[in-house]
C-alpha positions as CSV (number, residue, x, y, z in Angstrom):
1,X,19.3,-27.5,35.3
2,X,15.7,-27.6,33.5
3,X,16.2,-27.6,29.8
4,X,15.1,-24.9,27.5
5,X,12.4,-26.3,25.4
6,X,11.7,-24.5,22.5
7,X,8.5,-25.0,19.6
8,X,9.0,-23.9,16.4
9,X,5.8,-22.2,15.0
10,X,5.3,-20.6,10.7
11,X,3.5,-17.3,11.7
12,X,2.5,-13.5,10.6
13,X,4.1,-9.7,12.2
14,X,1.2,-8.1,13.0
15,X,3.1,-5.5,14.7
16,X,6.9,-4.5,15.5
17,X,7.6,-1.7,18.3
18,X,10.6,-0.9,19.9
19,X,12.5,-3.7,18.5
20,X,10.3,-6.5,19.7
21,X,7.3,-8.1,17.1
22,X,4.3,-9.8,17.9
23,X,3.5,-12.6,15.5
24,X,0.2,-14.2,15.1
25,X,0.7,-18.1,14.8
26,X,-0.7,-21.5,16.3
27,X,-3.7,-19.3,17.4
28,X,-1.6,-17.1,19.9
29,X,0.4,-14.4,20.1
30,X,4.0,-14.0,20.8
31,X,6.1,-11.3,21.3
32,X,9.2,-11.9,19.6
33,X,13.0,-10.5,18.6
34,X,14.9,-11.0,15.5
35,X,17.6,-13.5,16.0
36,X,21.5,-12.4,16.1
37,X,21.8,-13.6,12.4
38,X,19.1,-11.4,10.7
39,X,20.7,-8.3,12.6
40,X,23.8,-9.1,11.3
41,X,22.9,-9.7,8.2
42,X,20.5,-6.1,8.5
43,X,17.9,-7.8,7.8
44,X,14.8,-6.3,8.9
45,X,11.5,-7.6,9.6
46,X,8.2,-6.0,8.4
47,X,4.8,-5.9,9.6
48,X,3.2,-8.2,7.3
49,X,6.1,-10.9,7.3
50,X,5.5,-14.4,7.3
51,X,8.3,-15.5,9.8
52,X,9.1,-18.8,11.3
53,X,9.7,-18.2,15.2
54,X,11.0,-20.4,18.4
55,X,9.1,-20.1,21.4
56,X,11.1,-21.0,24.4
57,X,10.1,-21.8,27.9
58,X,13.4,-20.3,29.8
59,X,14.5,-17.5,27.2
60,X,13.3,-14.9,24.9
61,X,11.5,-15.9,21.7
62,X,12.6,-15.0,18.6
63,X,12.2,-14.8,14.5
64,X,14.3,-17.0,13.1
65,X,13.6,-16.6,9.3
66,X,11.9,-14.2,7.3
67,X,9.8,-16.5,4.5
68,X,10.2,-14.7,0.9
69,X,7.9,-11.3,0.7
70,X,5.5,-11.2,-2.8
71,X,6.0,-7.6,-2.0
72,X,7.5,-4.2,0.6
73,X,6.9,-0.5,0.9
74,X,9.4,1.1,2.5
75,X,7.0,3.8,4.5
76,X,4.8,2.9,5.4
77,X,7.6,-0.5,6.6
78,X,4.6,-3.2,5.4
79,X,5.2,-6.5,3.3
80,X,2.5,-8.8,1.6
81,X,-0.4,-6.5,0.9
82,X,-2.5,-7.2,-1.1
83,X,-4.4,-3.9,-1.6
84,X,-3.9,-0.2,-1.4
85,X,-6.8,1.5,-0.8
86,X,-6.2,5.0,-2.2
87,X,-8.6,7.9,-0.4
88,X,-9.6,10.6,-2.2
89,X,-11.6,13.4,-1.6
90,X,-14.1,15.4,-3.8
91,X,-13.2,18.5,-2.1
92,X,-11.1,20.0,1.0
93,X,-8.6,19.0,-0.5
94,X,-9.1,18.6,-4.0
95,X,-8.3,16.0,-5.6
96,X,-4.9,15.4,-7.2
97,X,-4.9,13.3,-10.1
98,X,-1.0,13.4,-10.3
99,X,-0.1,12.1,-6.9
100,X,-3.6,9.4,-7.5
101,X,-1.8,8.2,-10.3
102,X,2.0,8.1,-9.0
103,X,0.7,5.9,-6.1
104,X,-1.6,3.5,-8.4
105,X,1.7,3.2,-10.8
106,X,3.7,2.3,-7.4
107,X,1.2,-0.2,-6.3
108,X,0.7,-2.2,-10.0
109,X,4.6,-2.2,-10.5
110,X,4.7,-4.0,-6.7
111,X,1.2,-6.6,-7.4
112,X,-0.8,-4.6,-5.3
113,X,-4.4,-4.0,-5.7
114,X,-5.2,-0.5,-6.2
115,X,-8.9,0.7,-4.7
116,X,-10.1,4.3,-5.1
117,X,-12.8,5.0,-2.0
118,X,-14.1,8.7,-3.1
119,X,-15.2,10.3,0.1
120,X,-17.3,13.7,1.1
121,X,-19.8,13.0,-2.2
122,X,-22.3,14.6,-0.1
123,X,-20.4,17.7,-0.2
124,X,-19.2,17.6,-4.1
125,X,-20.7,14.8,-6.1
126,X,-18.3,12.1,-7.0
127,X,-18.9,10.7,-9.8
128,X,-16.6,12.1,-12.5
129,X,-13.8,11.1,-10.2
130,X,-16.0,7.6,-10.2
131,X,-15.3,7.4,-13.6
132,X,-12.2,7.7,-14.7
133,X,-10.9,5.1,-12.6
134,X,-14.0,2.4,-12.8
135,X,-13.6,2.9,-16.7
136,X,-9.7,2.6,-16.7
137,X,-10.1,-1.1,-14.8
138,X,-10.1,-0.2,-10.9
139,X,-12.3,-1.2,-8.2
140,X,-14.2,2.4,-7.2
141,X,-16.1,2.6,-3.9
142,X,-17.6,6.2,-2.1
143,X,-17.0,5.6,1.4
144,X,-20.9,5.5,2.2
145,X,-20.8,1.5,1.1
146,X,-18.8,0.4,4.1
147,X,-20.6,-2.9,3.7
148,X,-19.2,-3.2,0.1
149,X,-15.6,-2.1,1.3
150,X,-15.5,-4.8,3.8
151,X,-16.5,-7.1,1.6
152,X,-14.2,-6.7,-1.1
153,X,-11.7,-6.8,2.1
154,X,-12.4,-9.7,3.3
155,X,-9.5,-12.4,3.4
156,X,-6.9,-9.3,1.8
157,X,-4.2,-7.5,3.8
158,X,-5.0,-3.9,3.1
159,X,-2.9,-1.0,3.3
160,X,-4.6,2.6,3.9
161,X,-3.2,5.8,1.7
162,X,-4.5,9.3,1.1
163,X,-3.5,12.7,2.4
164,X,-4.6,14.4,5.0
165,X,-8.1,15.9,4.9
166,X,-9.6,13.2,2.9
167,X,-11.2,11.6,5.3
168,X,-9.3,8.7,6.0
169,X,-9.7,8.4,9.6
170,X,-13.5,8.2,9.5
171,X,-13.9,6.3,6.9
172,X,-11.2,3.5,8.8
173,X,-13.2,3.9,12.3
174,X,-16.6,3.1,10.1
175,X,-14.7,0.4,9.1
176,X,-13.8,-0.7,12.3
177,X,-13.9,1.8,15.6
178,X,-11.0,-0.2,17.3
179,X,-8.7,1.9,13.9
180,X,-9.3,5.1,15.5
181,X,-9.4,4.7,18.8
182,X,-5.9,2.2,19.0
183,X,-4.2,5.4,16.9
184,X,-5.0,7.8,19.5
185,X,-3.8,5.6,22.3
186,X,-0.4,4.6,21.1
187,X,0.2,8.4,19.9
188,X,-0.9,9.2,23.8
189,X,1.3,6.2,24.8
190,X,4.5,7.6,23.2
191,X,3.7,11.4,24.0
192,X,3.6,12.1,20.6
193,X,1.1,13.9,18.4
194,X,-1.5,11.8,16.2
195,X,1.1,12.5,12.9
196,X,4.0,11.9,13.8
197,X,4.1,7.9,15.4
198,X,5.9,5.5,13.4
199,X,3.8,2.5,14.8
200,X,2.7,0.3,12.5
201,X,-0.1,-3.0,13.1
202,X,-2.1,-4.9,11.5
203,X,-6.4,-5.5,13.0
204,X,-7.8,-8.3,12.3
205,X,-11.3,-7.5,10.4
206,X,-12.9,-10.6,9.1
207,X,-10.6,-13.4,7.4
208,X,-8.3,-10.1,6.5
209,X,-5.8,-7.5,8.3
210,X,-6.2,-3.5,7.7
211,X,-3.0,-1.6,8.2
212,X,-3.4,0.7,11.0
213,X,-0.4,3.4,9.8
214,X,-0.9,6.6,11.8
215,X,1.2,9.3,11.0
216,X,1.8,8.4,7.0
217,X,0.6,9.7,3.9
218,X,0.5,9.6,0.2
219,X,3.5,11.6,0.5
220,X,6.0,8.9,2.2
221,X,5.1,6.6,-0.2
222,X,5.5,9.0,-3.5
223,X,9.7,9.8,-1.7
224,X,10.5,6.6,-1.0
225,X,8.8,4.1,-3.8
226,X,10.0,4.7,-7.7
227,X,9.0,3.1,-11.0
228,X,11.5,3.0,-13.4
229,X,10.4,4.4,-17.5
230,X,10.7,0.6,-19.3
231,X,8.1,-0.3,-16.4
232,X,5.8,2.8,-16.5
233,X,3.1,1.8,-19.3
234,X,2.6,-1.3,-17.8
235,X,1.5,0.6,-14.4
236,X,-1.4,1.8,-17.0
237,X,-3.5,-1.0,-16.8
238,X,-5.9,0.6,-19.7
239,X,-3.3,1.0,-22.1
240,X,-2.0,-3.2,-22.1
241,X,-4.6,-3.7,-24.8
242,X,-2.1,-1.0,-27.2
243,X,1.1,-2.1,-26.1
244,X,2.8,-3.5,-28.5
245,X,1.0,-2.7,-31.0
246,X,2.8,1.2,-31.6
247,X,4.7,1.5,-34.8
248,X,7.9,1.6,-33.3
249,X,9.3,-1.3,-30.4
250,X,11.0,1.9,-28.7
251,X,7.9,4.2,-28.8
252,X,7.8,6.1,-25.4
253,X,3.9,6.5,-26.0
254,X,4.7,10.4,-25.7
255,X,3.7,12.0,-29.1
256,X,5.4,9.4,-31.2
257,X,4.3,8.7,-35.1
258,X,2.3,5.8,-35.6
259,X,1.4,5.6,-31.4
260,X,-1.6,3.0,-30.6
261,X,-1.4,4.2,-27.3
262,X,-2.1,8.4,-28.0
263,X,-4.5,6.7,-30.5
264,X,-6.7,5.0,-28.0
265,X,-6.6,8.5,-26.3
266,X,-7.7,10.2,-29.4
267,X,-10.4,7.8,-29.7
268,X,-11.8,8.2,-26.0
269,X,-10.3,5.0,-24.5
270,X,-7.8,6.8,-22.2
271,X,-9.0,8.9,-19.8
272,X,-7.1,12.4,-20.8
273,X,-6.0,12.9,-16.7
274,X,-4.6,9.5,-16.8
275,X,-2.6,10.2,-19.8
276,X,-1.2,13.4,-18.6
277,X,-0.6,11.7,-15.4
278,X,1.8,9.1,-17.4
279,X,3.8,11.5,-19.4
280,X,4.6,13.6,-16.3
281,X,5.6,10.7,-14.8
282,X,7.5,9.4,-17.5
283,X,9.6,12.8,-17.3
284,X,10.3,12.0,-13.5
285,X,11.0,8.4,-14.2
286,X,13.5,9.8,-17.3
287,X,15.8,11.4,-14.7
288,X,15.8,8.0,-12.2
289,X,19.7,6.2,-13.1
290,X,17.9,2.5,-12.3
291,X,22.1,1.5,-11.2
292,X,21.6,4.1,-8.3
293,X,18.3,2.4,-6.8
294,X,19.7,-1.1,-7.5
């Protein structure tokens, strides 16, 4: 009987369908299931993951271990990105500051990068929108300086979010055309429409992977991510320089005496849609029982 000879290879998921995942290690790629020991444990794998795998000659190859995650969304099902690129439109929709905000807040308290790419300026000029996030400490791009955006991409595992409308779709097949046309083809594939696939992969562009996540939106990620209210003002990056610096250690930075943080507002250092953006939030984040998310 010819022995079953097995490599062990460190690799990346760059995609997980119907229960099999195709890593990306040793310069190949090989399709791949999770061994007995994660399942039991329910232990899932994410696009994203940095696994250790067995390839076998005589058997199925599988994951083996999971390496620790620097960070997870839940939908879209992604681990170790390193930028969320927020779309948002001038117009058609309109933009909604709220839901920019909640899914900047989401991405700080995680480590992820948060990008604005303002698209349809040549419909409704961009720039106020431009503005408020360039001056509160964000990268701001309009989706006419592809070059830039791929650029700043470059080496990064980037994560795509924006309702629909925005734009997102062209703006990812300017990035790269194989985006839009592998979308249509797996929705095709499963007999689904374009919105509803839960397919999830990651393209190679450049030294760096774009998240190819048909079928989400800004909303799956505002459900199923929370921040908790001890954790919100620090999802503010432009009010760090004030924290700590309030009257009061248990000032909630919501119209209390002797606030540096309403301060800097008052001054012109806070954006005013930002702020209001934070104590809405805060009001959510009031009702969250952390013990019930734990």
């Amino acid at each position: 009987m010819l022995s079953d000879l097995t490599e062990k290879f460190t690799g990346r998921i760059i995609k997980g369908i119907g229960g099999f995942y195709y890593v990306e290690a040793a310069g190949s790629l090989y399709e791949c299931k999770a061994k007995g020991i994660l399942r039991k444990k329910r232990i899932t794998p994410l696009v994203g993951d940095f696994v250790t795998i067995s390839v076998k000659e005589q058997s199925e190859n599988t994951i083996d271990d999971i390496l620790e995650r620097k960070n997870s969304l839940v939908r879209p099902p992604l681990a170790n990105i390193d930028v969320l690129a927020i779309v948002v439109s001038t117009c058609s929709p309109m933009p909604n500051f709220l839901v920019i905000d909640k899914l900047i807040s989401i991405a700080e308290n995680k480590g992820i990068e948060p990008i604005i790419i303002v698209t349809k300026n040549d419909l409704v000029c961009g720039e106020d929108i431009q503005k408020i996030y360039s001056d509160s400490g964000f990268n701001v791009f309009s989706n006419d300086e592809v070059d830039k955006i791929k650029e700043f991409f470059n080496g990064k595992v980037v994560a795509f979010t924006g309702n629909s409308g925005v734009g997102k779709s062209t703006l990812l097949n300017k990035i790269d055309s194989r985006l839009g046309l592998s979308t249509g083809e797996i929705s095709e594939k499963l007999g689904r429409g374009r919105h509803t696939t839960r397919h999830v992969e990651l393209f190679k562009i450049g030294d760096g992977y774009i998240a190819d996540t048909p079928g989400f939106s800004s909303v799956d990620m505002e459900r199923c991510e929370q921040v908790f209210k001890a954790d919100l003002a620090y999802c503010f990056r432009e009010f760090k320089p004030f924290l700590g610096k309030c009257r009061f250690t248990s000032c909630a930075h919501i119209n209390d005496l002797g606030c540096a943080v309403t301060q800097a507002l008052n001054d012109g250092k806070i954006a005013k849609s930002r702020y209001n953006s934070y104590t809405s939030l805060y009001e959510d984040a009031k009702k969250i029982k952390e013990w019930e998310n734990k």
